[in-house]
N, C-alpha and C positions, 0 to 999 in steps of 0.2 A: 306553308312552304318548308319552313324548315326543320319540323313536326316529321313531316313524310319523307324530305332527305335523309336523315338522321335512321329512320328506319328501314330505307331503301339500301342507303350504305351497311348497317349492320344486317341484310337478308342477304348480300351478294357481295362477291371479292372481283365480278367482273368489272372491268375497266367502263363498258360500254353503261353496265349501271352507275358507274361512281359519276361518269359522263351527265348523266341523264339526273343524277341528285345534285350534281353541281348546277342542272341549269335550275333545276325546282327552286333549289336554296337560294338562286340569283335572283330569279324570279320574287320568291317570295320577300326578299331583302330591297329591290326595287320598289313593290307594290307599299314596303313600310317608308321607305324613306320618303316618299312622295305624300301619303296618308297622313304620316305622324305631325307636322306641320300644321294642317289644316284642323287637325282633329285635338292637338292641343290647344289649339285657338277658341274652338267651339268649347271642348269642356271647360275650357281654366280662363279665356279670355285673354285681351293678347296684352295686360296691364303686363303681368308678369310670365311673358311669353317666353322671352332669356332665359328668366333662370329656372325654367322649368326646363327647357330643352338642355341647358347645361348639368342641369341634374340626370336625365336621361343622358346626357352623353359621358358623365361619370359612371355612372352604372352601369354602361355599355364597355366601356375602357376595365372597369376593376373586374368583369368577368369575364373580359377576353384572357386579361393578365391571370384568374385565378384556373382558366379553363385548365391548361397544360398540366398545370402542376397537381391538381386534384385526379385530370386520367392519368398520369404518372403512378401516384400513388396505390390508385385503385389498380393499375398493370403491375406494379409490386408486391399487392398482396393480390393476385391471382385473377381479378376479373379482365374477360375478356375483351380488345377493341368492341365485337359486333353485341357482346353482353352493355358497356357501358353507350353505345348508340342504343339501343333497344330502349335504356334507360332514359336517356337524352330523349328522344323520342316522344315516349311514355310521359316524363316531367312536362315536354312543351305542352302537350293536349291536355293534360290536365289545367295546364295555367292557364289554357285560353279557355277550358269549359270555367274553371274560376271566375275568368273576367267576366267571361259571358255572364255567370251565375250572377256577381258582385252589379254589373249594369244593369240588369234587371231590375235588383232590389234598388238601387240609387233611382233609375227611375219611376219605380212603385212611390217611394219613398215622398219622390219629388211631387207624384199626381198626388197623392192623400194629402199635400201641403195646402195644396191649394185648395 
């Protein structure tokens, strides 16, 4: 979801596409909120279901807080809005092919145990 807004909004200045990446990005922000629950449950189990979700929700809050001030920065020395979405972008799919990659091997890991 927010992989493809991110780069939808840095391909276009139209309104009708910033439209169109807000509902992606809404979408995809729903389909987490609803997931992340259930899925931290199964991975971690729900002894210490708290403080895992209040750990996700710290590191949700400190890079809301650090977003602004790092594209500032980057708009200071000369990258552009649709340059640093491209990037934005580009970092999200990689983290998810990561996860993807990282789950894999956890569960490789987990079959050879047994």
């Amino acid at each position: 979801g927010w992989a493809g807004a991110t780069i939808l909004l840095g391909y276009s200045d139209s309104l009708y596409i910033g439209v169109l990446a807000l509902a992606v990005a809404g979408t995809g922000t729903a389909a987490v909120s609803i997931i992340v629950g259930a899925l931290f449950a199964e991975l971690y189990g729900t002894r210490n279901l708290g403080g895992i979700k209040a750990l996700f929700a710290a590191a949700s809050v400190l890079s809301s807080a650090l977003g602004p001030g790092v594209s500032g920065l980057l708009l200071d020395f000369g990258v552009s809005v649709s340059t640093q979405l491209y990037g934005m972008g580009a970092a999200l799919i990689a983290l998810t092919l990561g996860f993807v990659v990282l789950r894999r091997q956890i569960l490789l890991m987990q079959s050879a145990s047994r």
